[in-house]
C-alpha positions, 0 to 999 in steps of 0.5 A: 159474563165478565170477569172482573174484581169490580164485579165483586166489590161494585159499590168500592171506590176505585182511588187508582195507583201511580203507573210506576207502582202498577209497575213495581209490584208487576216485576215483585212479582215475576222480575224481568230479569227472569225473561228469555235474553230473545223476549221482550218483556216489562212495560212498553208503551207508557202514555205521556200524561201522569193520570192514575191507573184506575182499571186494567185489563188483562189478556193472553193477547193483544189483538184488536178485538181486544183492543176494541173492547179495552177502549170501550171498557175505559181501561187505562192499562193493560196487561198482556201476557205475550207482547204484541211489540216484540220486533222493533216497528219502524213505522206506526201506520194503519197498515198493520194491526200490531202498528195499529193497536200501538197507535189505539195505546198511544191515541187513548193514553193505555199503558202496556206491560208484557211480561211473558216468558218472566211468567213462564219461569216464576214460581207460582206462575203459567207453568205451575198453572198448567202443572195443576192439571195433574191432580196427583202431583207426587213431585215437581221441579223445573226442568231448567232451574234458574241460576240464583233464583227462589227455588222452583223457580225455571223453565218448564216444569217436571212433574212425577205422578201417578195417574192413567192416560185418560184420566190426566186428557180429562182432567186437562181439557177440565182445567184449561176449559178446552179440547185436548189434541193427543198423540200417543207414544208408539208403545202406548199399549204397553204403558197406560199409567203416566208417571213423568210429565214434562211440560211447558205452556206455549210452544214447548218442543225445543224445552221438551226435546230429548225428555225421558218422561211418559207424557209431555204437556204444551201448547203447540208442535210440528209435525215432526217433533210429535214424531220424534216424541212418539218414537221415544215412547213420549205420548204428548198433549197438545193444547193449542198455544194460548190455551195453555196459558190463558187460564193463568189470568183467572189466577194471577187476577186475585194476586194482583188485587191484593197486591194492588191493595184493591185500589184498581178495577181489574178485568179479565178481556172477554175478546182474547181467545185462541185464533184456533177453533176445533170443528167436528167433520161434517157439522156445518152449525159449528162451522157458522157459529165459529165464525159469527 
């Protein structure tokens, strides 16, 4: 099923807003100031006509399933949450499917907006999302807060609570509609109750590295840092990339209607998913499903 602003409102007259506009309450919102210096944030691709922005599309990823369907949806935006242009292209051809997803943009007159690791720090944002997991938050703060900023406002978040191991898995995989991967701390017998959880959407074990806490949360880790963690006496949960942002999109819609004052049709990509699929041994009907 769709999901989509104008799904709730289908017989409203969509009236568009200025791109630049779109733009303005975007960096209200999270400035990209807030940005990692490495990332590459705010709009990227913006189309040569001054048309009105009427309908948006956002997704996690750029992909060019996604990208198909942005061009069969008729969008004349889209916002996606990691930038598909992050190191300089030095060529746009059809040899490669970022270049050809750039060219898709440019050929169809869609803007692109990117604001990544922006979303990351702000109040209110993917980390805040996925800290939602943790149904008895006694606490939270980012582990790195940033200078000069609204407070709360960071990398990562630090979450003190109260809750048994298994009940917060449940309520992970609950929240972000997905299978959750677990390695347990070496000593986790000893400990079955989780007061302290760090945790960082996307790939988190650089931020986490060295954390004293009971449980980390992220998406994704090498082999060796879940090692690393485990000795520590950390038991981590694993996500896989993506789904450990993507559900932010079903929370940030809402925001960005009204801040748009409705005057945008607004959809959340049916084709964006995580490239990684989980598959029981043995169970060759899944294998096909996943990959139909």
């Amino acid at each position: 099923m769709s999901r989509c602003v104008g799904s709730l409102r289908k017989m409203a007259n969509f009236s568009g807003v200025k791109l630049d506009q779109v733009v303005k309450q975007l960096e209200s919102f999270a400035p990209t100031s807030l940005a990692e210096k490495w990332d590459n944030v705010g709009l990227l691709i913006e189309p040569p006509n001054d048309k009105l922005v009427e309908r948006i599309l956002l997704t996690n990823d750029l992909t060019e399933p996604v990208m198909g369907e942005a061009i069969e949806k008729k969008v004349d935006m889209i916002i996606s949450y990691h930038p598909p242009i992050f190191k300089p292209l030095t060529r746009i051809t059809k040899a490669n499917w970022k270049e050809r997803v750039v060219a898709a943009c440019l050929s169809n007159s869609i803007a692109l907006y990117s604001p990544h690791t922006a979303w990351d720090k702000v109040l209110g944002g993917v980390n805040d999302w996925l800290a939602k997991a943790i149904v008895d938050i006694q606490g939270i703060k980012p582990l790195v807060p940033e200078p000069d900023a609204v407070p709360g406002t960071g990398s990562g978040r630090l979450v003190e609570t109260n809750m048994p191991i298994s009940q917060l898995v449940q309520a992970l995989q609950e929240h972000i509609e997905n299978s959750v991967h677990v390695a347990f701390a070496v000593d986790h017998q000893a400990k079955t109750f989780v007061n302290t959880v760090g945790i960082c959407g996307g790939s988190g074990g650089s931020l986490l590295r060295g954390l004293q806490v009971d449980l980390v949360i992220t998406g994704e880790m090498s082999h060796h840092e879940l090692l690393d963690f485990n000795h520590n006496g950390t038991t981590v949960l694993l996500c896989n990339h993506s789904n450990s942002e993507r559900g932010y999109l079903r929370e940030f819609l809402p925001m960005l209607d009204d801040r748009l004052q409705g005057a945008c049709e607004l959809f959340i990509s049916e084709k964006d998913k995580d490239p990684l699929h989980t598959v029981m041994r043995g169970n060759a009907q899944a294998t096909q499903k996943v990959q139909q």
